[in-house]
C-alpha positions in Angstrom: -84.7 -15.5 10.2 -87.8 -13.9 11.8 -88.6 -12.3 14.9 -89.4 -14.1 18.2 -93.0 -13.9 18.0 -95.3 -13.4 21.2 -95.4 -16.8 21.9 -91.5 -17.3 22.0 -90.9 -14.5 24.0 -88.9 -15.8 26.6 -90.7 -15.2 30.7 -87.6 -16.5 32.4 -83.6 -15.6 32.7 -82.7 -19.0 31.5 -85.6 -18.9 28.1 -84.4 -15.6 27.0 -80.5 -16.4 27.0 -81.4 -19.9 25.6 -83.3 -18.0 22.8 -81.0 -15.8 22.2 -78.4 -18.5 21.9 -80.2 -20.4 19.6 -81.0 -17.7 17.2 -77.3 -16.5 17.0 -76.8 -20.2 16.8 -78.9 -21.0 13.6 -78.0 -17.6 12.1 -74.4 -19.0 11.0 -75.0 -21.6 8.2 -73.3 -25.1 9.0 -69.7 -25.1 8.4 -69.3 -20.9 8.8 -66.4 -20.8 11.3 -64.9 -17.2 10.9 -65.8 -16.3 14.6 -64.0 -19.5 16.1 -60.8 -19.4 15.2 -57.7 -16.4 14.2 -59.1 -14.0 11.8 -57.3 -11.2 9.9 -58.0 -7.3 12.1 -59.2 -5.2 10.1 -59.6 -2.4 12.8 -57.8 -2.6 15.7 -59.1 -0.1 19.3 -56.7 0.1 21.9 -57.4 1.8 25.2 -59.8 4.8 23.2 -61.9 7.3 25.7 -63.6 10.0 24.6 -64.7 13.6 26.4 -66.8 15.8 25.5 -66.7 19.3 27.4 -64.3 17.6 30.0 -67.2 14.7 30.8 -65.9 11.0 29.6 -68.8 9.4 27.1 -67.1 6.0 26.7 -63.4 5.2 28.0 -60.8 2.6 27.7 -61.9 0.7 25.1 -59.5 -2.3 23.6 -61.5 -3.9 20.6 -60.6 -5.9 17.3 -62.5 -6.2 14.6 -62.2 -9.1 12.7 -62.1 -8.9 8.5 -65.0 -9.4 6.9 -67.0 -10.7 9.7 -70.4 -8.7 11.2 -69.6 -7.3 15.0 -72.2 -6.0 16.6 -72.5 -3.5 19.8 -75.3 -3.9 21.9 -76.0 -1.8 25.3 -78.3 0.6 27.0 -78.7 4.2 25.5 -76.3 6.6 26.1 -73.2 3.5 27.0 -71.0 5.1 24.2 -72.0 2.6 21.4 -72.3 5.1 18.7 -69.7 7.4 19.9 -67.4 4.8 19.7 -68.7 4.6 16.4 -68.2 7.3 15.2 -64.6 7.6 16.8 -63.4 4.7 13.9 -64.4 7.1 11.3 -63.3 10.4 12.6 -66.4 11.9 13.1 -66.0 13.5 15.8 -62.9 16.0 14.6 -65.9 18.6 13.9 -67.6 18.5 17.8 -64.5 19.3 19.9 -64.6 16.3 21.4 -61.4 14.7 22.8 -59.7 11.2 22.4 -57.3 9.2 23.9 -55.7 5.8 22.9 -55.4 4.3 19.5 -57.3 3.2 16.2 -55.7 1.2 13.4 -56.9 0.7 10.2 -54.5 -2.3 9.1 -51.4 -0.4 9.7 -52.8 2.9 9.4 -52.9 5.2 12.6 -56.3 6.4 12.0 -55.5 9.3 14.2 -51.6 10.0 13.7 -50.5 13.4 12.8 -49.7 12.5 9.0 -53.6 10.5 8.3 -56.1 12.9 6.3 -59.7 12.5 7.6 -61.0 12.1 3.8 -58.4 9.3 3.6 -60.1 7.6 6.7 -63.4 8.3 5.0 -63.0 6.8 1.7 -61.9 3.4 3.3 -64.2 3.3 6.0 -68.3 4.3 5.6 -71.0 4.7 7.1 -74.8 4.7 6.9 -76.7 6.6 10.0 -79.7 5.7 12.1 -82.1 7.4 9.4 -82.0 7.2 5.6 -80.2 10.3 4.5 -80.7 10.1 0.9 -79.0 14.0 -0.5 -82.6 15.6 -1.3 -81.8 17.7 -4.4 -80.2 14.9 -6.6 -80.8 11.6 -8.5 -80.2 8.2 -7.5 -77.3 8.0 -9.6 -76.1 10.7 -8.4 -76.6 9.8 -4.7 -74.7 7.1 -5.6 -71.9 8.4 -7.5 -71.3 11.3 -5.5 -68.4 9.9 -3.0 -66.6 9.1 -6.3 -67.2 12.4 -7.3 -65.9 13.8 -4.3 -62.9 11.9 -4.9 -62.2 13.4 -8.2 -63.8 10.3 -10.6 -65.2 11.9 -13.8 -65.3 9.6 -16.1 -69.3 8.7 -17.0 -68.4 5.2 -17.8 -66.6 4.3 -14.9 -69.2 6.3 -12.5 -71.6 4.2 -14.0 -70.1 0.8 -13.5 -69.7 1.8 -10.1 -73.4 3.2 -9.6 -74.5 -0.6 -10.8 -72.0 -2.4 -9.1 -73.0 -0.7 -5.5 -77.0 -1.2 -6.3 -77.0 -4.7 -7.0 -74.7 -5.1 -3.9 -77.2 -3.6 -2.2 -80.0 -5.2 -3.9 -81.3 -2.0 -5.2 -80.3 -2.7 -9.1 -83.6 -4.3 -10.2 -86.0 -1.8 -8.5 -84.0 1.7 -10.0 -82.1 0.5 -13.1 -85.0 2.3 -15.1 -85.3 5.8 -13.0 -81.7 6.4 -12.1 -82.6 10.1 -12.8 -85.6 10.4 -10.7 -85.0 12.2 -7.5 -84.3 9.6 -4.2 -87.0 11.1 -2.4 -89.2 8.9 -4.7 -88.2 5.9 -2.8 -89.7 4.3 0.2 -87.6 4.7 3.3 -86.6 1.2 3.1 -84.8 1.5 -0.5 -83.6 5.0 1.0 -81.7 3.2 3.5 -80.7 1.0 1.0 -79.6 3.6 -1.3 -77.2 5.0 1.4 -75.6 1.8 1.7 -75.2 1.6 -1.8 -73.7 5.3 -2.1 -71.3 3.8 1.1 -70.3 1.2 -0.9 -69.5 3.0 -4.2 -66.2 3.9 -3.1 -65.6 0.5 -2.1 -64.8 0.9 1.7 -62.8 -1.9 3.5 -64.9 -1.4 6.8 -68.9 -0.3 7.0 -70.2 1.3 10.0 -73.6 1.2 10.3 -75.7 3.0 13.2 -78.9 1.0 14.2 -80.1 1.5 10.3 -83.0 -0.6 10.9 -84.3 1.6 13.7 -86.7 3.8 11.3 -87.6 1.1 9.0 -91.1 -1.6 9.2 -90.4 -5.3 9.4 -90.5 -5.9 6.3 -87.4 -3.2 5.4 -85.6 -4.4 8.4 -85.5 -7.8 7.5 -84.3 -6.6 3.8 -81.2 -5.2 5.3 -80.8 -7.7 7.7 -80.6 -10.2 4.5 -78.0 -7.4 2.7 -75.6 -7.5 5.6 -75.7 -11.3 6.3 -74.9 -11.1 1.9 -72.1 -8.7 2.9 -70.6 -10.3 5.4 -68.4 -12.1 3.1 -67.0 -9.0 1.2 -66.1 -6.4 3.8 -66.1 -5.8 7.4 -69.5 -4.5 9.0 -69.7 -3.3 12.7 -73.4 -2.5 13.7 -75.1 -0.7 16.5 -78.4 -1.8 17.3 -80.6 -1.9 20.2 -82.1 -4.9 19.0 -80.6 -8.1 20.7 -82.5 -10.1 18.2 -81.4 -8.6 15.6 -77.4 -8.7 16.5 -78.4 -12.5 17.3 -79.3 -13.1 14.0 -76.9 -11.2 11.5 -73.6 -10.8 13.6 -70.6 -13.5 14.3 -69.5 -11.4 17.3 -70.8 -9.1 19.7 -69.7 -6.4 22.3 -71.7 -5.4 25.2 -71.6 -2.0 26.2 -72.7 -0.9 30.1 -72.5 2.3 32.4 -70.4 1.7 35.0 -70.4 3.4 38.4 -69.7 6.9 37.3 -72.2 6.7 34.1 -69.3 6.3 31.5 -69.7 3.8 28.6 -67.7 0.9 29.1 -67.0 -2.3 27.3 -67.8 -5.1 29.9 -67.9 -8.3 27.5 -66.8 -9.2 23.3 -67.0 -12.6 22.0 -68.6 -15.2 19.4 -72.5 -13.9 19.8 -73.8 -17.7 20.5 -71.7 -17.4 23.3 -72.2 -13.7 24.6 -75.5 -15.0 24.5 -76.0 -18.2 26.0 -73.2 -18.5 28.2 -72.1 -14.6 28.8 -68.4 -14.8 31.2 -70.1 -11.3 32.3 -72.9 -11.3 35.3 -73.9 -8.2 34.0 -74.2 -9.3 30.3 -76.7 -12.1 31.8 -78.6 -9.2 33.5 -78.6 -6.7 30.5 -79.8 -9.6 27.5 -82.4 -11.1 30.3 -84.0 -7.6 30.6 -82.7 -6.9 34.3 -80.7 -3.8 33.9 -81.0 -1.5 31.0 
């Protein structure tokens, strides 16, 4: 679906929710009821905070995320989006930063005494805000290397893999022919790609992905945009963007993420995105979508 153009931008409160509404609206093809009724967790926050250097970035957070459905968090720089992130996939063990509360993967305690990070890792990805494409190999071998990582050595099976993860990520057609050419030959669009094809490699349960349309050109971003509404049906995808648009058109849910009073990240509203968006039960998710705070 393409991007309000100048004309449709929306001058009042009441236009830009009713856009917004209608685009999240038009998004789910007719019939595609995931969002409106029970739905199997696949990751399940309860109560999380996190500190960094004693100062709270996002705190008491209580969020489900539904199976193989697209959530999306919206909100305001610096509101905790991507550290809550970043929290699901253990990220964070590296920065000294502290947590409280809970995150279950299924039944696992992501954060229980007994759970390896690289456990975490290999059934939960991630691709970042920027292509990140490892400079001094292949494609194939950007692709392979989780795999690799996790002890697969076996050339026949890395290559089924490599070809199963580029045509899920649309990728197949454009590299089948250079999979030994550096990475760095692609544009940044098909870079981005790549990295969500590397993600999915070690077939992951749950993406994360971190605003990964915010370097790319229209063109790109719709490409990925059209890759995670094909994903959608496969495996679980959370997304950070700062484009409301954007979370209207690919996501079934959405969570909208505020400062509150003391500057802490908070989550103020979660629901079916045609809703969070036409008809927010938050004043100030009305305020933040219609451009009055934020």
């Amino acid at each position: 679906m393409p991007s309000p153009t100048p004309d449709t931008i929306p001058t009042t409160v009441g236009e830009s929710a009713g856009l917004l509404g209608r685009l999240a609206g038009e998004a789910r093809p007719a019939g595609d009821d995931r969002a409106a009724g029970p739905s199997e967790i696949a990751v399940r926050l309860s109560e999380v905070s996190v500190t960094f250097g004693g100062h709270p970035a996002v705190r008491h957070v209580t969020l489900d995320l539904p199976a193989r459905q697209v959530t999306a968090l919206v909100g305001p720089s610096g509101c905790g989006k991507t550290t809550l992130l970043r929290a699901v996939n253990r990220m964070h063990d590296e920065t000294g930063a502290t947590l409280s509360g809970t995150i279950h993967l299924g039944e696992l305690d992501v954060y229980g005494p007994e759970t390896r990070p690289e456990l975490v890792r290999s059934r939960i990805g991630m691709v970042f805000q920027r292509p990140n494409p490892f400079p001094t190999m292949s494609i194939f071998d950007n692709v392979v290397s989780g795999l690799r990582f996790n002890g697969i050595r076996n050339r026949a099976l890395l290559a089924e893999a490599a070809e199963a993860a580029l045509v899920q990520a649309a990728l197949w057609d454009i590299v089948k022919d250079r999979l030994q050419h550096s990475a760095l030959e692609l544009s940044g669009g098909q870079q981005q790609r790549l990295c969500i094809a590397r993600a999915l490699a070690v077939e992951p349960e749950v993406l994360l992905m971190d605003e990964p349309c915010s370097a790319l050109d229209p063109i790109a971003t719709g490409k990925i945009e059209a890759l995670i509404s094909e994903l959608r049906s496969e495996i679980t995808i959370v997304l950070v963007t700062h484009n409301m648009f954007q979370a209207a058109r690919v996501s079934d849910l959405t969570g909208v993420f505020l400062l509150d009073e003391d500057r802490v990240g908070e989550l103020v509203e979660v629901g079916p995105t045609a809703e969070v968006f036409s008809s927010p039960r938050d004043p100030r998710t009305l305020e933040y979508v219609t451009g009055h705070i934020g």
